[in-house]
TORKOL-4160 file (C-alpha; in steps of 0.2 Angstrom, whole numbers, padded with zeros to 4 digits, m for minus):
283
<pt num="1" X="0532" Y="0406" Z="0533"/>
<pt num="2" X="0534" Y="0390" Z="0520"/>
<pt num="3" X="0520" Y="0384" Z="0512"/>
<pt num="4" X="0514" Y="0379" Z="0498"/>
<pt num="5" X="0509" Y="0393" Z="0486"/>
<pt num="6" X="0497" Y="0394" Z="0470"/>
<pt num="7" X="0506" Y="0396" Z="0454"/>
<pt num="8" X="0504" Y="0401" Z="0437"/>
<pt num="9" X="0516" Y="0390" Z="0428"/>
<pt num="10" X="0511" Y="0398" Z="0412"/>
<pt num="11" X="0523" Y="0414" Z="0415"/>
<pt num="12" X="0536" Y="0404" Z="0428"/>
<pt num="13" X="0550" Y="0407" Z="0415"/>
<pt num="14" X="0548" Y="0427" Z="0416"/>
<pt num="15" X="0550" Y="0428" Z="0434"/>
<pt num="16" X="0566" Y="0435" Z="0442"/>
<pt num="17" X="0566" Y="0424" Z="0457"/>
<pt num="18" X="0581" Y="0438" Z="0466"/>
<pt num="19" X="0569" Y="0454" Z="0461"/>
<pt num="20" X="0554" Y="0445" Z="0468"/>
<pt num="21" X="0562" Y="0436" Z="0485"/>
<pt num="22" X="0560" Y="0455" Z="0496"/>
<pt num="23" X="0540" Y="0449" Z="0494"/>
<pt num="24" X="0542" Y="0428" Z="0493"/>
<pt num="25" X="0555" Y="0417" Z="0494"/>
<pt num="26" X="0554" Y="0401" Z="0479"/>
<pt num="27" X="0573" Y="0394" Z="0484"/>
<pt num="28" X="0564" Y="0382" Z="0487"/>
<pt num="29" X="0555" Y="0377" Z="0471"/>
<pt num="30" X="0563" Y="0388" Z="0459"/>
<pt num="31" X="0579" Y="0376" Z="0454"/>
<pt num="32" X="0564" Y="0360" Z="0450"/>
<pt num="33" X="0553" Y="0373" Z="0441"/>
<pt num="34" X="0567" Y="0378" Z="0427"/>
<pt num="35" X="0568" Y="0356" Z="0425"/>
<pt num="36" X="0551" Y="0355" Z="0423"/>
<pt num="37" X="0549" Y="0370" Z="0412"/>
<pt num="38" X="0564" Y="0363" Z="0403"/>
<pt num="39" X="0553" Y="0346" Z="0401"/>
<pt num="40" X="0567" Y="0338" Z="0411"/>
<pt num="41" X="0557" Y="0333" Z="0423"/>
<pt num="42" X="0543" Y="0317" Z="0420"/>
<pt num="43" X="0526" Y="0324" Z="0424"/>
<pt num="44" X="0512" Y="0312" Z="0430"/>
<pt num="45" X="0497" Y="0310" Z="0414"/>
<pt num="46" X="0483" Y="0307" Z="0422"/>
<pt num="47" X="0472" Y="0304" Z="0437"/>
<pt num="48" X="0477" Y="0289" Z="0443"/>
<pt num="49" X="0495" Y="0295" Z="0445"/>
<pt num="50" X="0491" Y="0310" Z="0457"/>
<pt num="51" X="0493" Y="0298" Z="0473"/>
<pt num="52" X="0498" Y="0310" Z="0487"/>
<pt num="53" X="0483" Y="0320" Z="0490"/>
<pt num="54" X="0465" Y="0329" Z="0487"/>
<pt num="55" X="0464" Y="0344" Z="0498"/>
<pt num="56" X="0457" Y="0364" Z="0496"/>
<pt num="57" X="0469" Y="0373" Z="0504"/>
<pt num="58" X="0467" Y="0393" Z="0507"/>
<pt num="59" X="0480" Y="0405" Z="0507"/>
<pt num="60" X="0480" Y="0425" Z="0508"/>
<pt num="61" X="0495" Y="0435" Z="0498"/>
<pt num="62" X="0497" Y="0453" Z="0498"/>
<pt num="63" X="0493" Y="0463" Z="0481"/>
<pt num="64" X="0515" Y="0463" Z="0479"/>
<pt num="65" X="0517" Y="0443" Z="0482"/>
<pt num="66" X="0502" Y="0442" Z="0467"/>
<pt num="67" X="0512" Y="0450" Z="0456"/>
<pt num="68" X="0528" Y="0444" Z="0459"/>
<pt num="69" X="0518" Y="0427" Z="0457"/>
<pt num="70" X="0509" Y="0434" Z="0439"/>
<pt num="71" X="0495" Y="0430" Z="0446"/>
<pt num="72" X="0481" Y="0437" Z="0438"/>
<pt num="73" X="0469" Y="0445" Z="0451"/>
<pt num="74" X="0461" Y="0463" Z="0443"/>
<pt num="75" X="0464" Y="0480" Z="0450"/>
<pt num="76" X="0477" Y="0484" Z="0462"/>
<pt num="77" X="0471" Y="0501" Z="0468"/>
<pt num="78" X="0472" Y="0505" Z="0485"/>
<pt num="79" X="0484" Y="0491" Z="0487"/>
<pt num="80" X="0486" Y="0491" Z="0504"/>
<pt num="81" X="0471" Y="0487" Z="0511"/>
<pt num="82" X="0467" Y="0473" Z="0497"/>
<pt num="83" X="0472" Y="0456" Z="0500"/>
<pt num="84" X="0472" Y="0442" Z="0486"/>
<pt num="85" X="0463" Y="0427" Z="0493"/>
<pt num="86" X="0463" Y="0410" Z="0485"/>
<pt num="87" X="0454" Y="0395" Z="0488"/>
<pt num="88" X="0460" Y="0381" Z="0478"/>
<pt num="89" X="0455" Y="0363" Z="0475"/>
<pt num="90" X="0469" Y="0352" Z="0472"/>
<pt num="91" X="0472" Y="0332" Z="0468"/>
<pt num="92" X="0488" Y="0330" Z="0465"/>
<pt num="93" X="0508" Y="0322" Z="0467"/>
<pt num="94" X="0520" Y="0333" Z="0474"/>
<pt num="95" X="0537" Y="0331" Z="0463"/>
<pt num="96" X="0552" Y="0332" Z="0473"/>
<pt num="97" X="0571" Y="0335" Z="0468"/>
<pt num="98" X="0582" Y="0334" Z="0484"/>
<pt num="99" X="0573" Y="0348" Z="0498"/>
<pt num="100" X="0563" Y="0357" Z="0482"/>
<pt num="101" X="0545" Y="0352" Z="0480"/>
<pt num="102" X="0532" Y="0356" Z="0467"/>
<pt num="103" X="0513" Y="0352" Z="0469"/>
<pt num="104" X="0508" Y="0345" Z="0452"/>
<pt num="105" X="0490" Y="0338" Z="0446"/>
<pt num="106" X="0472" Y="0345" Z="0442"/>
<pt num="107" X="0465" Y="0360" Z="0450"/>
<pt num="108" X="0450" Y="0372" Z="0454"/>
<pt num="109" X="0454" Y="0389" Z="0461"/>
<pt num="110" X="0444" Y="0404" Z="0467"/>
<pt num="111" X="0455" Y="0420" Z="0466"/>
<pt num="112" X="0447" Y="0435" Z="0476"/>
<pt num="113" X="0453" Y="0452" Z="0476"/>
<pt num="114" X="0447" Y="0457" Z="0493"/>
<pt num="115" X="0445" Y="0478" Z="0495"/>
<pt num="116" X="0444" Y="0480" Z="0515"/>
<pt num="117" X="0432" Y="0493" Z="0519"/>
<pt num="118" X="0434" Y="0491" Z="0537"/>
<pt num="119" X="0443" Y="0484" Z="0552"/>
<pt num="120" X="0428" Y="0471" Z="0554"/>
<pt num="121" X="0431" Y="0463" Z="0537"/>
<pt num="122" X="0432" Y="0445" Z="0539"/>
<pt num="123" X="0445" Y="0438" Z="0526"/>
<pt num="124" X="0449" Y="0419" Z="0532"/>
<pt num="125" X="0438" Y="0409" Z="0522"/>
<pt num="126" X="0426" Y="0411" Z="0505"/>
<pt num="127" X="0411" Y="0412" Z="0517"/>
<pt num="128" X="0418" Y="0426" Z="0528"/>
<pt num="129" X="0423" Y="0436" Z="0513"/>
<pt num="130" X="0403" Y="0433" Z="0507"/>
<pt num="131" X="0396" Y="0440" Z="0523"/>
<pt num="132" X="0406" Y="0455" Z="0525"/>
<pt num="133" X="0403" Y="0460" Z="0508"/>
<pt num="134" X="0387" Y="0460" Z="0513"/>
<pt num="135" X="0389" Y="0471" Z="0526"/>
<pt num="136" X="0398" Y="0483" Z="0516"/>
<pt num="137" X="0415" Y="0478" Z="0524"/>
<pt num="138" X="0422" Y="0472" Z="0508"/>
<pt num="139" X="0422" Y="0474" Z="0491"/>
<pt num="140" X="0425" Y="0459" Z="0481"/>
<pt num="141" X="0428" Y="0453" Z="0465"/>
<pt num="142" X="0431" Y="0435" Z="0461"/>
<pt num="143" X="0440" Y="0425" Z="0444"/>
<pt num="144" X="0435" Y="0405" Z="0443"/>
<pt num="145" X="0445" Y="0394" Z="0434"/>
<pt num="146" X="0449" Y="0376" Z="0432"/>
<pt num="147" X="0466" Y="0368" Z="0428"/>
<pt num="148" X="0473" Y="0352" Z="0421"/>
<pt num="149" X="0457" Y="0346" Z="0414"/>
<pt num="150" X="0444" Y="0352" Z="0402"/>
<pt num="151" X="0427" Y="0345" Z="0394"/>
<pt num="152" X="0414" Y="0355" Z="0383"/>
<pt num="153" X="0404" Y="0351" Z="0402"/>
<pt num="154" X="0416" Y="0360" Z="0411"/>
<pt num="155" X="0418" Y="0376" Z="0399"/>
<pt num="156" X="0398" Y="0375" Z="0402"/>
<pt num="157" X="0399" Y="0375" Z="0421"/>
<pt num="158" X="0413" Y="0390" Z="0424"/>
<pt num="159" X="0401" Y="0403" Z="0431"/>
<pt num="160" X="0404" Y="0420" Z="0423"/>
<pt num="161" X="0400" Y="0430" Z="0440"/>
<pt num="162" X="0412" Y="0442" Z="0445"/>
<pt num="163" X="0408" Y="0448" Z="0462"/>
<pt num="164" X="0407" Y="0439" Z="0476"/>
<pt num="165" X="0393" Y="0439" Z="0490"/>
<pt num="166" X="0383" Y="0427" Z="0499"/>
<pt num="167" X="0371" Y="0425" Z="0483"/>
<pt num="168" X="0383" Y="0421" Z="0472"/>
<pt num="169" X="0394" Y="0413" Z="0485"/>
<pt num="170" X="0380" Y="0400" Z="0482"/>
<pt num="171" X="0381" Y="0398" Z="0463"/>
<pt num="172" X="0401" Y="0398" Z="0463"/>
<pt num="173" X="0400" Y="0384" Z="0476"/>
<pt num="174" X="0389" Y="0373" Z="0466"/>
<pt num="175" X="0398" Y="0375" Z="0451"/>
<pt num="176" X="0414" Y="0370" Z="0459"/>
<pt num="177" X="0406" Y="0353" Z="0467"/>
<pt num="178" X="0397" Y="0351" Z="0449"/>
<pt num="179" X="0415" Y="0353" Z="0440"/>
<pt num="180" X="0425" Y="0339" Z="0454"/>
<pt num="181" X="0409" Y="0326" Z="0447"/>
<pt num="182" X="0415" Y="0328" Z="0432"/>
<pt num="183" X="0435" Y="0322" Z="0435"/>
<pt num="184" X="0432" Y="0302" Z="0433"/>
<pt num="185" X="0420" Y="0306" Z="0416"/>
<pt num="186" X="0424" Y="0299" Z="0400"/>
<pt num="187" X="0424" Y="0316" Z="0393"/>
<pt num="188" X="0435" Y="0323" Z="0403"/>
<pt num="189" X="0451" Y="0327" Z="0395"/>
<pt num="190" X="0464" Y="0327" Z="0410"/>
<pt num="191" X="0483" Y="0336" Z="0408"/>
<pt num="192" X="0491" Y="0339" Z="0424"/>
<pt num="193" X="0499" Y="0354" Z="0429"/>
<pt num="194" X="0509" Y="0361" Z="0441"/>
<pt num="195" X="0497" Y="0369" Z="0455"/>
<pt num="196" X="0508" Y="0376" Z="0469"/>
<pt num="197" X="0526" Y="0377" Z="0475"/>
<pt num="198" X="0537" Y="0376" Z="0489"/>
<pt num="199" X="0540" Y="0396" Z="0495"/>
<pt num="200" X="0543" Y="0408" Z="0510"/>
<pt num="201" X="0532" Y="0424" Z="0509"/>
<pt num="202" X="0540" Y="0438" Z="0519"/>
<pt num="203" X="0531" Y="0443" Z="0535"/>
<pt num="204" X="0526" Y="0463" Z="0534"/>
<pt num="205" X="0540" Y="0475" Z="0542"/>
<pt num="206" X="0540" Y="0484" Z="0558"/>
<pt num="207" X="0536" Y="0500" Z="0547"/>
<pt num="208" X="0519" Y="0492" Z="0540"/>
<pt num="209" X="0512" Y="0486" Z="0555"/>
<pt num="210" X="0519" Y="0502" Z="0566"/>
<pt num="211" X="0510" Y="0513" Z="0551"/>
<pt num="212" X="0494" Y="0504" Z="0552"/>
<pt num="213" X="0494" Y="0507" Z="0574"/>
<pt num="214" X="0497" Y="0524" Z="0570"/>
<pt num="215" X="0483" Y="0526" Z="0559"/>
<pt num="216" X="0470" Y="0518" Z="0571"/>
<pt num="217" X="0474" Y="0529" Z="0584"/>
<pt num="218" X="0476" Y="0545" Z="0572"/>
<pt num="219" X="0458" Y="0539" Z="0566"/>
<pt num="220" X="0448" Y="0539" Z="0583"/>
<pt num="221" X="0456" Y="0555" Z="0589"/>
<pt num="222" X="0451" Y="0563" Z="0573"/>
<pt num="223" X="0434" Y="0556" Z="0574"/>
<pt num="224" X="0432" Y="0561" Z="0593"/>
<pt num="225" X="0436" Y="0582" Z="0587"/>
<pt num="226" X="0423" Y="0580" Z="0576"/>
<pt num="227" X="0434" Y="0583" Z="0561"/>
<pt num="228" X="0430" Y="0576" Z="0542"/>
<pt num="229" X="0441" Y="0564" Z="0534"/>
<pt num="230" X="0447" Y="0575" Z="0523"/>
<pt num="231" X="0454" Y="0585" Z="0538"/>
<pt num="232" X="0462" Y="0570" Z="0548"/>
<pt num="233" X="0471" Y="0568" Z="0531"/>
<pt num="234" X="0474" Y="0587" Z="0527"/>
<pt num="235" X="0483" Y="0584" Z="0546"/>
<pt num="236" X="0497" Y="0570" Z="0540"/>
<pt num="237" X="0502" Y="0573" Z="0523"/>
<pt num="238" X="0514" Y="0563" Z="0518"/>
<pt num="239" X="0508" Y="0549" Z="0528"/>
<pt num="240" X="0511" Y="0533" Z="0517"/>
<pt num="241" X="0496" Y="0525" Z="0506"/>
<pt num="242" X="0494" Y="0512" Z="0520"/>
<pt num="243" X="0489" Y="0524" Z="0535"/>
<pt num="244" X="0479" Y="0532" Z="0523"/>
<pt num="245" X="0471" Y="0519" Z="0518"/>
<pt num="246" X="0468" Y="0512" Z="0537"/>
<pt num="247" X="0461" Y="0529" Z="0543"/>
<pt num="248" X="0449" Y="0528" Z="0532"/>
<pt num="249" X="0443" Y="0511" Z="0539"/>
<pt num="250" X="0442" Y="0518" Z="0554"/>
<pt num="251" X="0429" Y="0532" Z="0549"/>
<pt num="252" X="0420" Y="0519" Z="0541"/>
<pt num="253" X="0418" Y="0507" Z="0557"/>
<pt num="254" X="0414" Y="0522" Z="0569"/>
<pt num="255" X="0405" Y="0531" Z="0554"/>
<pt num="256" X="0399" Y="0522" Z="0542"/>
<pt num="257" X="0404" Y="0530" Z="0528"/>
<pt num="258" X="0421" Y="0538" Z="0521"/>
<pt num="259" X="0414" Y="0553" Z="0513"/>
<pt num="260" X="0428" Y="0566" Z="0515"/>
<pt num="261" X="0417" Y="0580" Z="0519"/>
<pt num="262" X="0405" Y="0571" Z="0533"/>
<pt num="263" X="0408" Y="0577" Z="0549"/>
<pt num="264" X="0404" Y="0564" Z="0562"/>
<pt num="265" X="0389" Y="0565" Z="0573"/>
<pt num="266" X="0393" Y="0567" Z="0591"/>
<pt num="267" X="0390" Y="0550" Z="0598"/>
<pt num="268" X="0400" Y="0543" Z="0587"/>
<pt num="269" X="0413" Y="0557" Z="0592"/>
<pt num="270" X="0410" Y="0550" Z="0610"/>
<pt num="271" X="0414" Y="0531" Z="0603"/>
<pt num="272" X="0427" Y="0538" Z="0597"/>
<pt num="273" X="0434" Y="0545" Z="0615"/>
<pt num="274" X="0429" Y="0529" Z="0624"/>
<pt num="275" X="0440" Y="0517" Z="0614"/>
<pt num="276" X="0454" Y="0530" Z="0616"/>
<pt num="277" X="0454" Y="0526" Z="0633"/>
<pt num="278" X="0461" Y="0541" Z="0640"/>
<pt num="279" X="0474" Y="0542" Z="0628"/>
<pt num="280" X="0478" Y="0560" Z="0625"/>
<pt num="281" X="0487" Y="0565" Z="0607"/>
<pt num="282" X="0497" Y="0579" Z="0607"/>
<pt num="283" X="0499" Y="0589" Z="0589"/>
């Protein structure tokens, strides 16, 4: 799907666009990103220039487009069940150079590395991420960072929380609408930078989301005979990181817990046959 796409220009010229297009697709960006890196290309110098637009967009990238991207997020463990979530304030021009465009101006972005714990994680919005981390459906870790303008007021207000729950949710949330005051002052030194791009991230493939089905399933039936988690995955070995991943979130939203030795208690065994439905698994 296009869209636009938070970048980190800083390390644009050590991207292979051809190794990174199996996880996004910068055709359309990466031809006016080599100009402007190359300083070919007349950047606007301050505020009054960035003309097009003020809007906080939200996108979610997979742990493989972050990289590709160089974007810096933390750990990748577990990978697939982690999305990278970003929230980014933007007020800026968007440079174009026949059907490429770039988004360049001043920024504030919210990068959060989502761990799902659980098929009820909500992951659409700052606020959603917040809650279910207070439900113990997500672990989440979050970096703040402005960009394309600096004061000794801002270095002051970038919070140094970590983690993100509805408490500190709170905190990051005042900083950032104390930081945007701060764009018109006197002190504010402001330096334009490129913000997003034009790209195409690749949709997951039948295998993924086929892997992911089988793994639900897989998950009630064990949970219905009772076994631990450690014997649903002593059952499929081999099984890739994915299904192993999404079984466990399956034991936690029936369960409660992944512990790999907890056999489940009986009514969440019977939960577990009522949302099969009747389905019967053969070994």
């Amino acid at each position: 799907m296009k869209q636009f796409i938070p970048f980190n220009f800083a390390l644009s010229d050590s991207l292979d666009f051809e190794e990174i297009k199996k996880d996004i697709d910068l055709t359309l960006s990466k031809d006016l990103l080599t100009k402007i890196y190359n300083n070919e290309v007349t950047l606007p110098t301050n505020v009054s220039e960035l003309t097009d637009g003020e809007v906080t967009q939200f996108n979610k990238l997979s742990v493989d487009v972050a990289i590709a991207l160089k974007l810096p997020f933390g750990s990748a463990d577990g990978k697939a069940t982690r999305v990278i979530c970003i929230q980014q304030y933007e007020k800026f021009k968007i440079i174009t150079d026949g059907n490429q465009k770039i988004k360049v101006g001043i920024g504030i972005r919210w990068t959060v590395n989502v761990k799902k714990n659980s098929a009820k994680a909500k992951v659409n919005s700052l606020t959603g991420i917040a809650a279910s981390a207070e439900f113990g459906h997500v672990d989440a870790t979050i970096r703040f960072e402005q960009m394309g303008m600096s004061s000794s007021k801002i270095t002051n207000l970038i919070p140094t929380i970590t983690t993100l729950n509805t408490d500190s949710y709170a905190q990051l949330n005042n900083s950032f609408e104390e930081i945007k005051k701060l764009i018109h002052n006197d002190d504010t030194q402001i330096s334009p930078v490129v913000l997003s791009v034009l790209g195409d991230v690749q949709a997951p493939g039948d295998e993924q989301i086929y892997d992911e089905a089988l793994a639900r399933v897989w998950g009630l039936k064990s949970i219905s005979k009772k076994w631990t988690v450690k014997e649903a995955m002593d059952n499929v070995k081999g099984e890739s990181e994915l299904f192993q991943e999404t079984l466990k979130g399956v034991y936690f939203d029936i369960s409660g817990t992944t512990e790999l030795d907890e056999e489940p208690i009986p009514e969440n065994a019977a939960k577990a046959r009522r949302l099969l439905k009747g389905f019967r698994i053969v070994d």
